[in-house]
C-alpha positions in Angstrom: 32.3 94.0 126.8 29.5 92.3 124.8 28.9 89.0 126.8 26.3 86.0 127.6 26.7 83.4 130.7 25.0 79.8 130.6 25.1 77.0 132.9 26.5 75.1 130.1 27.1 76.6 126.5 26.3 74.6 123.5 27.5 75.4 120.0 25.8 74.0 117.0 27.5 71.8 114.4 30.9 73.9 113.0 30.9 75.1 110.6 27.9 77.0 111.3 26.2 79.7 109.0 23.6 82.4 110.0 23.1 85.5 108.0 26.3 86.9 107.1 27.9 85.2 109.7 30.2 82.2 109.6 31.3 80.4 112.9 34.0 78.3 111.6 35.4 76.0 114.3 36.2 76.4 117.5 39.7 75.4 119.0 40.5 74.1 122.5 43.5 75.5 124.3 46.3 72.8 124.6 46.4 72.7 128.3 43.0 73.8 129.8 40.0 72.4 128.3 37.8 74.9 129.7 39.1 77.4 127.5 38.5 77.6 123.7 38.3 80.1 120.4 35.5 80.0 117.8 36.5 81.5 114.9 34.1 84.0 113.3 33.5 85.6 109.9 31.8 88.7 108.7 32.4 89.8 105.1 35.7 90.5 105.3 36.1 90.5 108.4 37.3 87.7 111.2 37.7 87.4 114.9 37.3 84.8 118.0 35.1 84.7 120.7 36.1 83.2 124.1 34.6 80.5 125.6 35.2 79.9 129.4 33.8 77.5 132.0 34.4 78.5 135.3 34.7 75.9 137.6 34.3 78.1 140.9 31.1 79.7 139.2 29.9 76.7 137.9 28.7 78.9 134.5 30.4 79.3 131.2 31.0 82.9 129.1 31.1 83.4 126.0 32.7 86.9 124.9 35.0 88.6 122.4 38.2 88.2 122.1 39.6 91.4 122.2 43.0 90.9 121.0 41.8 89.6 117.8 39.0 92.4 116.7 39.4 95.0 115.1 35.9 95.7 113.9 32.8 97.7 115.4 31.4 95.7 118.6 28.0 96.1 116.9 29.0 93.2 114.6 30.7 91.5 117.7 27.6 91.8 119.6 25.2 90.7 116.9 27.5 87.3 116.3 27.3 86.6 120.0 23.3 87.0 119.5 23.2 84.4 117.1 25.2 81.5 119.2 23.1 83.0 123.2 19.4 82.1 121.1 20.7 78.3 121.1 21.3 78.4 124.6 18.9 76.2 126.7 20.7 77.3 130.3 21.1 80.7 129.6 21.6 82.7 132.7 22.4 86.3 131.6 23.3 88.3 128.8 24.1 92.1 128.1 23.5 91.9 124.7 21.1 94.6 123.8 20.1 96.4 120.5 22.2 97.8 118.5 23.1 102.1 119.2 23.1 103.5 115.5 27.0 104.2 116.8 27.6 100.5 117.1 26.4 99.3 113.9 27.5 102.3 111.8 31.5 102.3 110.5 32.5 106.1 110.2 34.7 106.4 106.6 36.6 108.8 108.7 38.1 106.5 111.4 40.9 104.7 109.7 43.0 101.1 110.8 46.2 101.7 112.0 47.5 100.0 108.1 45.4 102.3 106.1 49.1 104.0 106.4 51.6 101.9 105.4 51.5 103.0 102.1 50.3 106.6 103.0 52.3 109.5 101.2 50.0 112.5 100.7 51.1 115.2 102.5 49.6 116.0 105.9 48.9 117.5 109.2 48.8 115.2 112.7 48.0 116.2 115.6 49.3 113.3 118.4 46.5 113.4 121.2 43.9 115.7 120.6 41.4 115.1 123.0 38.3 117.6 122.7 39.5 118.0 119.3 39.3 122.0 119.0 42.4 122.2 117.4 42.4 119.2 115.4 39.2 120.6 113.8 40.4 124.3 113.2 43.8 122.5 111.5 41.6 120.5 109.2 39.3 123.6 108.6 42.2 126.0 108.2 44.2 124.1 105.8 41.3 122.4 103.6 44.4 121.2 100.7 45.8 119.1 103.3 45.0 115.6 104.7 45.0 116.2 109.0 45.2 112.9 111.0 44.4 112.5 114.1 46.0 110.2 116.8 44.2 108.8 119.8 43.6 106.0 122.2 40.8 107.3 124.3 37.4 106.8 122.5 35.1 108.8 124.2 37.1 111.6 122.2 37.4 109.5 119.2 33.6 109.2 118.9 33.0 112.6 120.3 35.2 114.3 116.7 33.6 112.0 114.7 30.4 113.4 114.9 31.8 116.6 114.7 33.8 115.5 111.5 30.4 114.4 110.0 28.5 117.7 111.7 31.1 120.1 109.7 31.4 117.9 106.7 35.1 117.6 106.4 36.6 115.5 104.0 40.1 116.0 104.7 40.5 114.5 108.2 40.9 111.3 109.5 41.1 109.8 113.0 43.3 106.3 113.8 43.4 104.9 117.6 46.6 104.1 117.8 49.9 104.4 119.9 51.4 107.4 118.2 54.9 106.2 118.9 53.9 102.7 116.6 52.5 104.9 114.4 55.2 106.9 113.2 57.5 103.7 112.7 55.8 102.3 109.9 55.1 105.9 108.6 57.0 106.9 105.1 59.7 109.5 105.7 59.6 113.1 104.5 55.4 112.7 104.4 54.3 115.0 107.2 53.7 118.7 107.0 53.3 119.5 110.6 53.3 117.2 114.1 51.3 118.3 116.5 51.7 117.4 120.3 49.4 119.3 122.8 49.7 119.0 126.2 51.2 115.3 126.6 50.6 113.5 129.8 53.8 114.1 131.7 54.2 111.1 133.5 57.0 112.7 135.7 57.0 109.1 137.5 57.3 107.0 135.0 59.6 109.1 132.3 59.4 105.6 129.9 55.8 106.2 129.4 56.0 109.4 127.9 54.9 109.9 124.3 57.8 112.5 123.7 61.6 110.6 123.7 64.6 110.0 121.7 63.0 107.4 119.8 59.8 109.5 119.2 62.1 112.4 118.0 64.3 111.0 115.5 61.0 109.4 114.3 59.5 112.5 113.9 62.1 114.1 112.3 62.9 111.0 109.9 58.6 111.7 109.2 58.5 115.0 108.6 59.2 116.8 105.4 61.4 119.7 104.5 60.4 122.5 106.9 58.3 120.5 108.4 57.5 121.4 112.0 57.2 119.2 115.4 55.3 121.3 117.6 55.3 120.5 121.6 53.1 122.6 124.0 53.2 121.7 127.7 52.0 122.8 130.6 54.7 120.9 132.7 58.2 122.6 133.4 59.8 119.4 134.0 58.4 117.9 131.2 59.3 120.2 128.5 62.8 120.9 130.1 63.5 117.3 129.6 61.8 117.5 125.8 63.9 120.8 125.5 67.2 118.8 126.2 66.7 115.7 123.9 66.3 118.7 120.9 69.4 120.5 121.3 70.8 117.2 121.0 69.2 116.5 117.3 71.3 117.8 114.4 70.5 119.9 111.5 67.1 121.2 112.7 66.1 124.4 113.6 64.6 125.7 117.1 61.7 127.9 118.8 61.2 128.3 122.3 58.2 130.3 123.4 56.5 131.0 127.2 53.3 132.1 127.6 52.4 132.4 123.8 48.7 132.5 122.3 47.4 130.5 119.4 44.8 130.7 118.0 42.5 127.7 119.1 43.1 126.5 122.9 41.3 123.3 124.3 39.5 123.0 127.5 42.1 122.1 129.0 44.7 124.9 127.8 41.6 127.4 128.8 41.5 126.0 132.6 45.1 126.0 133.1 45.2 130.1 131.1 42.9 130.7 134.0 44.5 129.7 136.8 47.4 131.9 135.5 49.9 128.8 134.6 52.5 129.1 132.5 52.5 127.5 129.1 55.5 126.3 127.4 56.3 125.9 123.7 58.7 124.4 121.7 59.0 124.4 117.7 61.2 121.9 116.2 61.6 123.0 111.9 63.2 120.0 110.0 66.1 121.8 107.8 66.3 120.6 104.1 68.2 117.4 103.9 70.2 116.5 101.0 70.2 113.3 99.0 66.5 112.2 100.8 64.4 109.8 99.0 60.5 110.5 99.8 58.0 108.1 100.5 60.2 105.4 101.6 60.1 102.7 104.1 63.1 102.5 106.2 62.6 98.9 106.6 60.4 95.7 106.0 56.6 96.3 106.6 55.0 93.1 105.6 54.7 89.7 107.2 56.3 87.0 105.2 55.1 83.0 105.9 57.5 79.7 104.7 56.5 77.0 105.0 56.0 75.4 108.5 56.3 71.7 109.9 53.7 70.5 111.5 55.9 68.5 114.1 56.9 72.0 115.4 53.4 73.1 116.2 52.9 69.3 117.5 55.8 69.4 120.1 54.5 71.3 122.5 57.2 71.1 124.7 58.7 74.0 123.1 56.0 76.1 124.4 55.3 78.4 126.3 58.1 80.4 124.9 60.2 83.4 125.9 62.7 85.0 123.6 63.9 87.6 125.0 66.6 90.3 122.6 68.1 94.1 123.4 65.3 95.7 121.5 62.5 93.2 121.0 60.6 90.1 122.4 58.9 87.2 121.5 56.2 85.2 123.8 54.2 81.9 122.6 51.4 82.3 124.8 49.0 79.0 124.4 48.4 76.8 121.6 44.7 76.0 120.6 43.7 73.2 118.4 40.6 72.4 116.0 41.9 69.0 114.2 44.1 70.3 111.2 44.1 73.9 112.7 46.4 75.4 115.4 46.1 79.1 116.5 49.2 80.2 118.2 48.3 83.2 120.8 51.1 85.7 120.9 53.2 88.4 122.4 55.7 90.4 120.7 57.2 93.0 119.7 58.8 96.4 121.4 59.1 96.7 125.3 57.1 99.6 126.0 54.4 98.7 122.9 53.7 95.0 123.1 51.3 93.7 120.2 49.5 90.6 120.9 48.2 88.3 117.8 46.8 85.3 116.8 48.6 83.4 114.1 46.0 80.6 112.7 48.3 77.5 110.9 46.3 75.0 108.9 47.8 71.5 107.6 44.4 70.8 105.3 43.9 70.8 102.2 47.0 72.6 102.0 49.7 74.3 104.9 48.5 78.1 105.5 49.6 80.5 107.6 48.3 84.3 108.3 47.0 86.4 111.7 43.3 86.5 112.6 42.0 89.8 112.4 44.4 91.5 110.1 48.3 91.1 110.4 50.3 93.1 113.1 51.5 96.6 113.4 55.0 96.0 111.3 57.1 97.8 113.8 61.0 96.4 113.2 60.8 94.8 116.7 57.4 93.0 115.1 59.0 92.2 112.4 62.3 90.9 114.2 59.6 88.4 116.5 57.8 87.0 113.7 61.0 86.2 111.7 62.0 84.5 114.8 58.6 83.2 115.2 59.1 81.5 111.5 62.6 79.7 112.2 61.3 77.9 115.2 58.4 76.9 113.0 59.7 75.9 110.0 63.4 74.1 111.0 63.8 70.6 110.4 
């Protein structure tokens, strides 16, 4: 994480322009001083940094605040630049050039709402790793959009090159929780779902990528003889997988062992090796009558009325917990900059917590929206912010 540490650090007078940079203001949490967020903007883009004294270190950091980027740490890295050559007690930094990787934006790695509105048909692939197969489904089916869904980047950066290498024009890559994902997808959009070799956490069942929710997602996602594809190396696993499909009505069902495809990861290879057993199962979504394509199934945008500033004010009703059957809502800290309050937030689903920033400014005119872009608008999202809005806006 892009960084600098100084005895003391300084800011110059806010707002401050350098380049294409703006550094807006900066806002002091409500009940630690030693804690603050500068705003920044970058053409279209805008995120915090975090400054921290540390009292036991006796230094201050300034960093980036990860919750509220979304951009390429090359431009989180070159903003930090600008504000660690004012510093007269600078004490270290790990700020150095520029890779071509960080300042470069592939066209090929897509935000997560690049798909709200998404409703050419297509091919995803849910974890893909080295990306072998990924690559042969994008090259074998050049008529189709292929997504990719991932949320280590070592393999996200590793099939981008390759993306650029083969010249492929009909795939794209997302880092994302597939499970989010597919809530916001449209329905009856996807061709094929592929998921390869899942981790099985046998432990921790509640972690697992494949579930009820994730099948009836799936199947709500895919179109007409569409196909959800599971292959597993893990009995247990797929026996549980296996069970919540016999389950799901009006689909039809494939169960293989042992069966060859025609592109195998490293992974696949070491286990075909060692003489494992491989387990698949094929999930066909039957024709369903009466569907409407391309359709929502519920609200997917962020909506703000108007908010009192007496509720930001009285900060006795924060920190705040709400806690519902299927979603949650946490108030984190408050952070001032005179007419501007930045709310840090928690919210959403259980088991796929979103945290935000929502910035709320009283001059020239009450404004609301979240730093950084707006959430993922999962329904439990959604249910949080409307929450979110009648504590801020009752009289």
């Amino acid at each position: 994480m892009p960084h600098f540490l100084a005895s003391e650090i300084t800011l110059p007078p806010l707002p401050f322009i350098q380049g294409e940079f703006t550094f807006v203001y900066e806002a002091t949490q409500y009940n630690n001083k030693n804690q603050s967020l500068i705003l920044v903007k970058y053409n279209q883009q805008e995120f915090f940094l975090r400054k921290q004294h540390r009292e036991t270190k006796n230094n201050s950091i300034l960093k980036c605040e990860k919750n509220s980027a979304k951009g390429h740490s090359g431009v989180i890295k070159d903003a930090l630049k600008i504000l660690c050559q004012n510093q007269d007690s600078l004490i270290s930094h790990n700020l150095s050039d520029n890779s071509p990787r960080q300042k470069l934006q592939s066209p090929y790695l897509k935000n997560i709402d690049f798909f709200l509105d998404f409703t050419q048909p297509y091919l995803m692939e849910i974890g893909f790793g080295s990306g072998r197969h990924l690559l042969h489904l994008a090259q074998s089916n050049p008529h189709l959009i292929c997504v990719g869904v991932e949320i280590h980047t070592p393999s996200i950066e590793q099939i981008l090159r390759q993306i650029e290498l083969l010249n492929l024009q009909n795939l794209f890559i997302v880092k994302a929780d597939a499970r989010t994902l597919l809530e916001i997808l449209p329905s009856h959009t996807a061709r094929g779902i592929y998921l390869h070799f899942p981790v099985p956490w046998n432990k921790k069942p509640h972690r697992r990528v494949f579930s009820q929710k994730f099948l009836e997602e799936s199947l709500r996602v895919l179109d007409e003889g569409g196909i959800l594809h599971l292959r597993s190396d893990d009995e247990i696993y797929f026996k549980d997988a296996l069970n919540l499909a016999l389950n799901a009505p009006k689909i039809t069902l494939e169960v293989h062992k042992n069966s060859k495809i025609p592109i195998i990861s490293k992974y696949e290879a070491r286990w075909e090796r060692a003489q494992k057993d491989i387990y698949d199962m094929k999930i066909f979504q039957q024709k369903v009558q009466n569907i409407t394509k391309n359709t929502q199934k519920h609200q997917k945008y962020f909506t703000f009325d108007k908010i009192l500033r007496k509720n930001v004010d009285n900060y006795k009703h924060f920190l705040y917990k709400k806690i519902a059957k299927d979603w949650f809502l946490h108030i984190d800290n408050l952070y001032c900059a005179g007419d501007v309050y930045v709310l840090a937030l928690c919210f959403g689903d259980f088991f796929q917590p979103q945290n935000a920033f929502l910035q709320i400014a009283f001059y020239p005119t009450q404004s609301a929206h979240y730093v950084g872009g707006n959430p993922i608008p999962t329904q439990a999202a959604i249910k949080a912010h409307t929450h979110l809005m009648q504590i801020l806006t009752q009289e």
